[in-house]
N, C-alpha and C positions, 0 to 999 in steps of 0.2 A: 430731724429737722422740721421746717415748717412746711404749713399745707404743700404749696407752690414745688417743695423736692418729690413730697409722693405724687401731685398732679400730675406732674410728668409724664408720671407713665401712662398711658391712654386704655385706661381703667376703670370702669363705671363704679365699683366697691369703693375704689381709694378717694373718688370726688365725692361721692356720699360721705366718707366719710371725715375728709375737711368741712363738707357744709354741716355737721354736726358738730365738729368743732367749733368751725363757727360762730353755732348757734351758741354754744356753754361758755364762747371766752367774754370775759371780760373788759379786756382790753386785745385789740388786733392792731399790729403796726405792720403796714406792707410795704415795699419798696421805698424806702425810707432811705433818702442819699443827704447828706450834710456836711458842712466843709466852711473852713474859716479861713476870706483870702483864698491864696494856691494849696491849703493844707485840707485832705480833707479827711472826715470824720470815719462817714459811716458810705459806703457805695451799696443801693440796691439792697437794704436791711431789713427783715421780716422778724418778728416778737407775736407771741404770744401769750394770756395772762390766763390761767383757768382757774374757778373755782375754786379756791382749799391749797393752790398752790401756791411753799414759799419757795420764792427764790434766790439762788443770790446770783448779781450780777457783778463779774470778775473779769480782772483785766492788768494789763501793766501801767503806769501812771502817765495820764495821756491818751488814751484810748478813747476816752469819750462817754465815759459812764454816766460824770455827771452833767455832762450835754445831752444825756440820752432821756434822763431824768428832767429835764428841764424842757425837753420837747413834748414828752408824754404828759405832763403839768399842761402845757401849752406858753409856758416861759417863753419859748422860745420857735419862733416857726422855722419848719424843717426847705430845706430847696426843695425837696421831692419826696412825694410819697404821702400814703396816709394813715392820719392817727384817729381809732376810729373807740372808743367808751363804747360799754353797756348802757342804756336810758338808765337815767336816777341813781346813778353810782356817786357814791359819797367818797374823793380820798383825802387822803393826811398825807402830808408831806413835810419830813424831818429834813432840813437844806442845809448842809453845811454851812453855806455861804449866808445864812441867813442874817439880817440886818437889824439889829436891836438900838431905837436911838435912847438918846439921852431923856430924861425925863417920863421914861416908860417906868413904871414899877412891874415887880415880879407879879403882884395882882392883877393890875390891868393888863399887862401879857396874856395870863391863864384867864379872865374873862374872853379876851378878842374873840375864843373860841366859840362864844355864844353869840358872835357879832349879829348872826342873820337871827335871832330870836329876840336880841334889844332893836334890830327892827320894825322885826314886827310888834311890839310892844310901842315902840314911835307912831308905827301907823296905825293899832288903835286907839293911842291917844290922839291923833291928829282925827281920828273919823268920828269920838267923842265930841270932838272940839268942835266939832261941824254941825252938829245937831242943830242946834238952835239958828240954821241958817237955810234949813233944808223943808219942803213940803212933806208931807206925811207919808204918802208912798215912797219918797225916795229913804225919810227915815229909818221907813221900814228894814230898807234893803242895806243903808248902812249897817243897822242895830244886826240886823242876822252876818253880816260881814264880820262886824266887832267879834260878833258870840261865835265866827271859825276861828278866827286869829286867840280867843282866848280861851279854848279849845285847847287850839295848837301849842303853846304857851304852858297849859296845864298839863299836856301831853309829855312834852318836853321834859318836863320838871324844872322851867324856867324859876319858877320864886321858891329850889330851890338853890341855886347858881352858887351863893354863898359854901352853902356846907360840900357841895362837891369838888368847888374848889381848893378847901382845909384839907377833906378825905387824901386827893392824887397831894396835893402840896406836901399834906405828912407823910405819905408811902414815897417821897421821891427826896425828904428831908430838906425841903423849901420852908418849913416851916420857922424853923428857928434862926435863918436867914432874917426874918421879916418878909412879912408880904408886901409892905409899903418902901423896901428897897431898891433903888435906880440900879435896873439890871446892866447901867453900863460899868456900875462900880464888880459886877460878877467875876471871877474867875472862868477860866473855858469849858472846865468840867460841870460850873453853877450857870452858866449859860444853856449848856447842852441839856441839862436837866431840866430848864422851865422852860423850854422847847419842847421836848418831850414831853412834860408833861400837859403843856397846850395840844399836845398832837391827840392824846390819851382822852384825855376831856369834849374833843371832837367827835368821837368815838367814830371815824371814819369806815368805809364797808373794807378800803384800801388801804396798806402800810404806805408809804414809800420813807424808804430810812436811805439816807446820805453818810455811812461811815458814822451811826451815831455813838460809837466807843469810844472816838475820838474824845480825849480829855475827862471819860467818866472812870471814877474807882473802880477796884476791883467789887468791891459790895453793889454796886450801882449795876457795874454790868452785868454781873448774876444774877438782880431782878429781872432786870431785862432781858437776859437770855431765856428765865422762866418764864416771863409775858409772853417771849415770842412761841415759845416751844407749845405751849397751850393756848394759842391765836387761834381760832377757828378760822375767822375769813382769809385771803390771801394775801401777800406783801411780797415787795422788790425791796430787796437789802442790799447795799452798797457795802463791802467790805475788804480791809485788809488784816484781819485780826482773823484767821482762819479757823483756830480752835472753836473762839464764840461761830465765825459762818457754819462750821464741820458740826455743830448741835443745832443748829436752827431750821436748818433749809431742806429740802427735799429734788430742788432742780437748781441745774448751775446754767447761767445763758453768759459765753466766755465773749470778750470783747479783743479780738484779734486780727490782723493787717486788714480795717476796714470790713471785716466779716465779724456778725454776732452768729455762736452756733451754741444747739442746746443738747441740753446731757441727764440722763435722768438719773439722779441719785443726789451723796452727799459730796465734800471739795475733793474726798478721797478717790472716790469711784470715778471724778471726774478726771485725777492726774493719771489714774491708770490707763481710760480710756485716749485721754488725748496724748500719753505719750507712747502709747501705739500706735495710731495715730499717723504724730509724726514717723514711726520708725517705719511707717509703712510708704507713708510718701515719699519719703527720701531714697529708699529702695527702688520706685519705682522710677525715681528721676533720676537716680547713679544708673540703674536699666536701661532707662530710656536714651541715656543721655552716650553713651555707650554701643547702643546700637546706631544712634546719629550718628556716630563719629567713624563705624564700620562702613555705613553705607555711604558716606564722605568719603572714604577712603576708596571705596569700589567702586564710586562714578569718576573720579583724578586718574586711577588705572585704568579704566577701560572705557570712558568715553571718547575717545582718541582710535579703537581699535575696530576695525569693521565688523570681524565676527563678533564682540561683546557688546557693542555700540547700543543695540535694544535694551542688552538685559540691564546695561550703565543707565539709559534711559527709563526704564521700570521703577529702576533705585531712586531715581530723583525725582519721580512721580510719586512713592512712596514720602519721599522727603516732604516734598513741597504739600501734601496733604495731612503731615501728623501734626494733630493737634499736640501742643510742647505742653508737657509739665514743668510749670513753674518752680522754681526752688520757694520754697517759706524763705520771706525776708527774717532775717536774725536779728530780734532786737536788739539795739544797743544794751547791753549790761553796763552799770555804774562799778565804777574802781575808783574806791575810798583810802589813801593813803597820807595818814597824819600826820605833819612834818614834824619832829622835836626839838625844843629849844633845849640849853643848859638845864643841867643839873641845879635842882632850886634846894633851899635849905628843906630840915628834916623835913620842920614839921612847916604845913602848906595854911592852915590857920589855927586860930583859938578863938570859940567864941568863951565870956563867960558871965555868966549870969543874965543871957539875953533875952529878951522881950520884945520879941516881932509884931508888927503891926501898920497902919494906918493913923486911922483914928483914934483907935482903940486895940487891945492889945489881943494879938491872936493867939498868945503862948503864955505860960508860967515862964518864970526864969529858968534858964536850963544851960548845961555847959556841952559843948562837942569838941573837937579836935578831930583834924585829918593828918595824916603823916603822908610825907613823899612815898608815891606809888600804891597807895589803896586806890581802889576802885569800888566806890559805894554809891549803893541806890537810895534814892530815898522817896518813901513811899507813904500813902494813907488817905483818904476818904478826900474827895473835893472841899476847895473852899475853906483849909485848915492852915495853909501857911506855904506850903510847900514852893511855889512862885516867889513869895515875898523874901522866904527864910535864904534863899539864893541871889536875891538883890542886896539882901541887906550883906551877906556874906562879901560882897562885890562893891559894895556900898554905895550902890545907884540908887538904894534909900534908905533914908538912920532907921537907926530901929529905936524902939519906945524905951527902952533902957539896955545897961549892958555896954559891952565892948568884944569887937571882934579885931584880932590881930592876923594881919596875914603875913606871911613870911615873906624871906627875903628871894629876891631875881625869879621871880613868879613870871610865865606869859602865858595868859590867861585867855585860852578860847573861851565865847562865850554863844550858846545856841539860844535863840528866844522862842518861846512858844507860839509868838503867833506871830505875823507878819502885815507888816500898814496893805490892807489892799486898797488904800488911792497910789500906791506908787505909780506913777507913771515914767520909768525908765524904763529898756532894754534889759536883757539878761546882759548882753555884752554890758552895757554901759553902769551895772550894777557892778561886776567886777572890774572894771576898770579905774571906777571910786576907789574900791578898797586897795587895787593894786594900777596904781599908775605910772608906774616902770613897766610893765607889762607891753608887749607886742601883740598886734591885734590875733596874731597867730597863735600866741602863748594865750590867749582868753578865751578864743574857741577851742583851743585844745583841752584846755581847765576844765569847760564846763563839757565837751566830749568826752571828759573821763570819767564824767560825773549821772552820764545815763541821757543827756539832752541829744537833740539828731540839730543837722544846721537850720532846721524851721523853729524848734523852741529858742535856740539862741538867737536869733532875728526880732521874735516875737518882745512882745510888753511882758515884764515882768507879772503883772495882773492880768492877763488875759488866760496864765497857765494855769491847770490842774495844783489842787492842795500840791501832791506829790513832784509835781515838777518843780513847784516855789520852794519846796523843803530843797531839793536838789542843789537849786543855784544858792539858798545860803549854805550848805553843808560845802560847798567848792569853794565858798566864802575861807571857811573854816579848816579846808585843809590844803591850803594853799598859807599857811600862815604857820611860825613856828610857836610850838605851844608846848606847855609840861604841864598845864592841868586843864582838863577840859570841864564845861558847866554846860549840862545841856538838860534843856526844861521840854520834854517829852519828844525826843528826836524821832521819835517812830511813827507820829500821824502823820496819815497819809501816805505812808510810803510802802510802795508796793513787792512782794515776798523779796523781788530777786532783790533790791537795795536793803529791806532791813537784815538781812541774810547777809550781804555783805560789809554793813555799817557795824554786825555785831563782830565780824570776820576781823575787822580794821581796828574796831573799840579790843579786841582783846591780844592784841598784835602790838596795841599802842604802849611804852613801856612810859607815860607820862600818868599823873593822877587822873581820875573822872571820879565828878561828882555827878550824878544823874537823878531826875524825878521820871517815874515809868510808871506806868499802870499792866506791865506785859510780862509776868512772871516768866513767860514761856523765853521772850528777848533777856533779859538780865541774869538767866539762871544760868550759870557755867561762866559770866563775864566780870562778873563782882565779886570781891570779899566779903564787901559785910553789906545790912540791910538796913536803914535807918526807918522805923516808922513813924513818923510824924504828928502820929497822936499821943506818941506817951506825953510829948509836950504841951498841945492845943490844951486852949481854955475851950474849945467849941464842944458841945455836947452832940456826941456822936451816937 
């Protein structure tokens, strides 16, 4: 645990050596208590950042991870406690929630990273500018000012800003995107990548990654896993994709009823230890709880009795001074259960000779066909079709040639990849829209099946965690009768115990699923077949 557990003990060794610690962390968070409204976050939290250390920060959805992230940024200020940096620490910070507007290019993105060196470049143009208004001493002192800043500049490798940009741009496949691209026209996976790779170009002393697997290919995350694995300085990683956490990390800091507690090793060494752990707590609280209930029993019989009256009296001195072990609150688990519509015709579509796209076409002609009750994934590199190839199939948009037929008495769940965050409704009043026959009873139960406690279903739909918002549309989606389902990356953000039971549900479901996944480890055992979606792109992969 942190300093403040070994301080405890009144110990001159053990305070020496938290002020050494101390001295080495990078980042120290003390008594850090946080809470939104009556819900709250984090009570009395202590973090530590050392050195060379990666970690990853783990939790059930809701927890507070990426609130915790957003307080160490200084996003956001904490009610109590304090967040205390190293002097002159540089960090990067990969935000999930990050905000890309309209009119930005994927160039001007991967610039912003030099924002503070095109300053300084302003202010010695502005200190040039001045010259001819200044006396000769003061000249002086501008001219030697100019000659640090273009120094610094040179130091840098400010002029060259261009070719660094191409270098990360081609290693992250931005390139052939175009650089002069409106990164709101991006996909989520070509999103998350010139994030990245602005974060990369920063070259920060600090990681901080927000779940950055989210929406990137399987190739993409493999770079990335090797970036991370051979990172020299330290970084906080946010993840639910355990295998890429279980090769990265070297410390796990767990996010638990309002407690963060740390663990030294990989995710694995970490489930061994905390599920002893628990078996150890709970033993002592079935003990404890048990001897209460004797020595209850021994003060009803005999405080009534003159000759036992003390020793009754002893008992309930003992009572009234045992500090009680708590039971561990049990998190809500989600229970995913698919409704079925009819039986639909054989086959569920036909494209043939299609050609997906926009503007311009993302695909060759190509022909597919699904029949009643396959279950296929379809997979392959960001930014190749894979979003489109699903709407067009759905026909929420034409596609650039071709014809897709869908068959007959279809009801068609449909999962979207992302979610509008201006909504401004309720989780209740979200499912009440889609079901208003519903009793207010039947909505909170809906989404109580679905892993939410009565504070998230109160709450704004936007105010919750990625994993909470997947929740209330996935109760969208199974609250409804369906025989094929379309679901464009169900598994970000959602934490082990719901994809664990979404894949439990997906393969239970006796209706069709078409699915795009980046998570061999989720799809493998739940599908037939595997579509990859580059045998068809025109995109050079």
């Amino acid at each position: 645990m942190i300093c403040e557990a070994s301080a405890a003990v009144a110990d001159v060794n053990n305070n020496a050596e938290c002020e050494r610690i101390k001295i080495m962390s990078i980042l120290n968070v003390e008594h850090l208590t946080h809470g939104f409204g009556d819900r709250a976050i984090f009570e009395d939290v202590s973090f530590r950042l050392l050195k060379g250390e990666h970690i990853g920060l783990i939790g059930a959805n809701g927890e507070g991870k990426s609130t915790f992230m957003n307080i160490i940024t200084g996003k956001l200020m904490p009610d109590e406690g304090k967040v205390e940096w190293a002097k002159n620490v540089h960090t990067g910070y990969l935000d999930q929630h990050a905000v890309l507007t309209k009119g930005m290019t994927i160039k001007s993105v991967l610039e912003s990273a030099f924002e503070y060196l095109f300053e300084l470049e302003q202010k010695m143009n502005d200190i040039y500018g001045s010259l001819g208004d200044v006396d000769e001493d003061r000249m002086m002192e501008l001219m030697d000012e100019a000659g640090t800043i273009s120094d610094l500049l040179t130091m840098h490798d400010f002029y060259m800003i261009d070719s660094k940009v191409e270098e990360v741009a081609r290693a992250l496949g931005l390139l052939e995107l175009g650089l002069d691209r409106d990164v709101t026209e991006l996909s989520g996976g070509q999103r998350t990548k010139v994030l990245l790779a602005k974060l990369l170009l920063e070259k920060p002393d600090i990681l901080l990654l927000d779940e950055p697997t989210n929406y990137l290919d399987v190739q993409h995350i493999e770079w990335l896993k090797r970036y991370l694995i051979d990172y020299e300085n330290a970084f906080i990683l946010i993840s639910h994709d355990m295998p890429f956490l279980n090769s990265v990390i070297n410390i796990i800091y767990h996010m638990d009823n309002r407690e963060l507690n740390r663990y030294v090793g990989d995710y694995d060494k970490f489930l061994e230890v905390y599920e002893m752990k628990k078996a150890q707590q709970e033993a002592a609280y079935n003990k404890q709880q048990q001897e209460i209930k004797d020595l209850k029993d021994f003060v009803a019989r005999n405080k009534a009795r003159v000759a036992t009256r003390n020793m009754a009296m002893s008992r309930q001195k003992k009572l009234d001074n045992m500090d009680i072990i708590e039971k561990a609150a049990e998190k809500p688990k989600p229970e995913f259960n698919f409704k079925e519509a009819r039986t639909p015709s054989k086959f569920i579509f036909t494209a043939k000779d299609l050609v997906i796209g926009y503007d311009e076409p993302l695909s060759k002609p190509f022909n597919i066909q699904m029949e009643r009750g396959e279950k296929i994934a379809l997979t392959g590199a960001n930014g190749i079709g894979k979003t489109t190839l699903l709407k067009s199939i759905l026909g929420m948009i034409p596609s650039i040639n071709g014809s897709v037929e869908l068959g007959d008495y279809l009801e068609i769940g449909y999962f979207e990849q992302e979610m509008d965050q201006n909504i401004q409704t309720s989780c209740i009043e979200e499912i009440w829209q889609e079901f208003p026959g519903f009793s207010q009873y039947e909505v909170r139960s809906a989404l109580a099946k679905c892993g939410l406690t009565t504070k998230h279903i109160e709450s704004k739909v936007k105010v919750l965690s990625g994993g909470e918002q997947a929740k209330v549309r996935l109760c969208k989606l199974i609250n409804r009768e369906t025989n094929i389902l379309v679901l464009d990356e169900p598994t970000n953000h959602l934490d082990v115990d719901a994809k664990d039971e979404l894949k439990r549900a997906l393969k239970a479901y006796k209706g069709s699923i078409l699915m795009v996944c980046h998570e061999p480890e989720f799809y493998e055992g739940l599908v037939s077949k595997v579509w990859d979606a580059g045998e068809w792109t025109t995109k050079v992969l």
